[in-house]
C-alpha positions as a LaTeX table, in Angstrom:
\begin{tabular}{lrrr}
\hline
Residue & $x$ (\AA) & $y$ (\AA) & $z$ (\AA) \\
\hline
Unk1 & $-45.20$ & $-43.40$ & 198.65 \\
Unk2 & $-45.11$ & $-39.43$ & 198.45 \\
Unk3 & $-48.49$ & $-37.74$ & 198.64 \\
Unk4 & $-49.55$ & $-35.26$ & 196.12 \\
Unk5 & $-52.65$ & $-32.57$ & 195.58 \\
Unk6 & $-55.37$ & $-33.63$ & 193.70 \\
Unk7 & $-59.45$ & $-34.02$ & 193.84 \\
Unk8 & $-61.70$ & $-35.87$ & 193.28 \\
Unk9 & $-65.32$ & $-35.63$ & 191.53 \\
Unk10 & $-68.27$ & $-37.63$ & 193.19 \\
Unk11 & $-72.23$ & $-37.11$ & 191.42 \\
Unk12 & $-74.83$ & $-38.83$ & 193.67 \\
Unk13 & $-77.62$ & $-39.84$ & 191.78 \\
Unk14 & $-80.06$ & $-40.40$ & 194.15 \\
Unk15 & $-79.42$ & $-38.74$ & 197.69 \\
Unk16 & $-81.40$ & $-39.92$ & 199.80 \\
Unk17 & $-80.44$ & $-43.63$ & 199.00 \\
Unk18 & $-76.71$ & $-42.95$ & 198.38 \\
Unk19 & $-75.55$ & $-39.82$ & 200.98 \\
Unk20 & $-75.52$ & $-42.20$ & 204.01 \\
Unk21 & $-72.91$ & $-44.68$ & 202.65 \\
Unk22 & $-71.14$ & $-41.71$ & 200.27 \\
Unk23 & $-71.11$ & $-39.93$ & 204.18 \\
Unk24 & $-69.71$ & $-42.95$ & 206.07 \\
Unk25 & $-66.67$ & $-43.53$ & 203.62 \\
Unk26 & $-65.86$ & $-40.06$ & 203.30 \\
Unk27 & $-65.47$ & $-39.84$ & 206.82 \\
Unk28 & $-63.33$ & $-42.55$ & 207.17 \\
Unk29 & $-60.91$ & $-41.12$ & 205.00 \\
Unk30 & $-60.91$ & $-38.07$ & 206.18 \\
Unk31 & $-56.90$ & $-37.90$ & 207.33 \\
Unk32 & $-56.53$ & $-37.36$ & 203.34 \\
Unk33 & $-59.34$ & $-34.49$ & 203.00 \\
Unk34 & $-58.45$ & $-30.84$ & 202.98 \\
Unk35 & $-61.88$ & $-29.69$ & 201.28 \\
Unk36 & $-65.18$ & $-30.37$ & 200.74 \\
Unk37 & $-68.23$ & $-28.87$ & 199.15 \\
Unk38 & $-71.71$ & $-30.50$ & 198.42 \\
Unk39 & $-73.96$ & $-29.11$ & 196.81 \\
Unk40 & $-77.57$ & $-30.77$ & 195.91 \\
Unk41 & $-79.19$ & $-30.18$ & 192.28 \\
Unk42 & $-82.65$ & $-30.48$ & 192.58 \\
Unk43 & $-83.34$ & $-29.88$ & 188.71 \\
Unk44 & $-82.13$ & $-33.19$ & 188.01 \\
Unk45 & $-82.67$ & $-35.19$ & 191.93 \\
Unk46 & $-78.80$ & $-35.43$ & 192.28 \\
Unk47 & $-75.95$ & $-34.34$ & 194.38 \\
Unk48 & $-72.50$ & $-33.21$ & 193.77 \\
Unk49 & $-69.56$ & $-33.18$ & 195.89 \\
Unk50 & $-65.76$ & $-31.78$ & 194.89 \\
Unk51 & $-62.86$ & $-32.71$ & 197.33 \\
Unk52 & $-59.47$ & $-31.05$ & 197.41 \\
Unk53 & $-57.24$ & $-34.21$ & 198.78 \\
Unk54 & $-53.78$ & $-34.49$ & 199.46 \\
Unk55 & $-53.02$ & $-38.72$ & 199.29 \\
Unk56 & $-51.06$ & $-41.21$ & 197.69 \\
Unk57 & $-52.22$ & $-42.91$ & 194.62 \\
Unk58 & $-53.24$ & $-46.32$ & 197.01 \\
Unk59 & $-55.07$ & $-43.95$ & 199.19 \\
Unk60 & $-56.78$ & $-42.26$ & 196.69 \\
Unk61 & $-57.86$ & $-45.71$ & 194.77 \\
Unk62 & $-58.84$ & $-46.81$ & 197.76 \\
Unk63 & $-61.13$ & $-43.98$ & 198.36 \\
Unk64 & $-62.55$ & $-43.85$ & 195.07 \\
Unk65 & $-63.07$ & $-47.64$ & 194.63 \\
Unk66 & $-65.14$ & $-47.33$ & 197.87 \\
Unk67 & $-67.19$ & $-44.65$ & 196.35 \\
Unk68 & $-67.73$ & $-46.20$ & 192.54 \\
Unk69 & $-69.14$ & $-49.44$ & 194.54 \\
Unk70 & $-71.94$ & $-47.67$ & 196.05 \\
Unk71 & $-75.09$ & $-47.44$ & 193.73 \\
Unk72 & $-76.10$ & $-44.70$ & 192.20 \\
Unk73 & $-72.51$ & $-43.13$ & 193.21 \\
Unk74 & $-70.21$ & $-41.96$ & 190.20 \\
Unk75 & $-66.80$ & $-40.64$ & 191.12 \\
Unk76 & $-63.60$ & $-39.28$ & 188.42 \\
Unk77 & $-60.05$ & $-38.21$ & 190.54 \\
Unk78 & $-57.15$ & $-36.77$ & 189.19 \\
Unk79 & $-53.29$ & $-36.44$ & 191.17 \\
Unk80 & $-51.08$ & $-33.81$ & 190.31 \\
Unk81 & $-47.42$ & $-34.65$ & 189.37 \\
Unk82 & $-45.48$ & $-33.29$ & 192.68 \\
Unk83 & $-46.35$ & $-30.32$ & 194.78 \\
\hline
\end{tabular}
């Protein structure tokens, strides 16, 4: 399968409970990360992390699946066509 560009959206609603696992996973999969940024939102106790990715659509499911199963974790990806 060809990798493309894309990102992906994660909101951590509770950081403390959540950053740990969120942390672990992202690390794992880092071969597929070119970017991250966090930033924490105190106004409204959350976190929010954008990542600039270059996968495959497996990889990318895979990465986001593990994300969405972690409580409190909410995560939206998109893949661009071909670049």
């Amino acid at each position: 399968m060809e990798k493309r560009l894309g990102f992906a959206g994660i909101i951590i609603e509770n950081r403390k409970k959540s950053s740990a696992a969120v942390n672990e996973i992202l690390s794992q999969c880092g071969d597929i990360i070119i970017s991250r940024t966090g930033m924490p939102y105190e106004k409204k106790q959350c976190c929010v992390i954008t990542l600039i990715l270059d996968a495959t659509t497996d990889e990318l499911g895979a990465l986001t699946g593990r994300l969405g199963s972690v409580e409190g974790v909410t995560v939206k990806s998109a893949l661009g066509k071909k670049l």
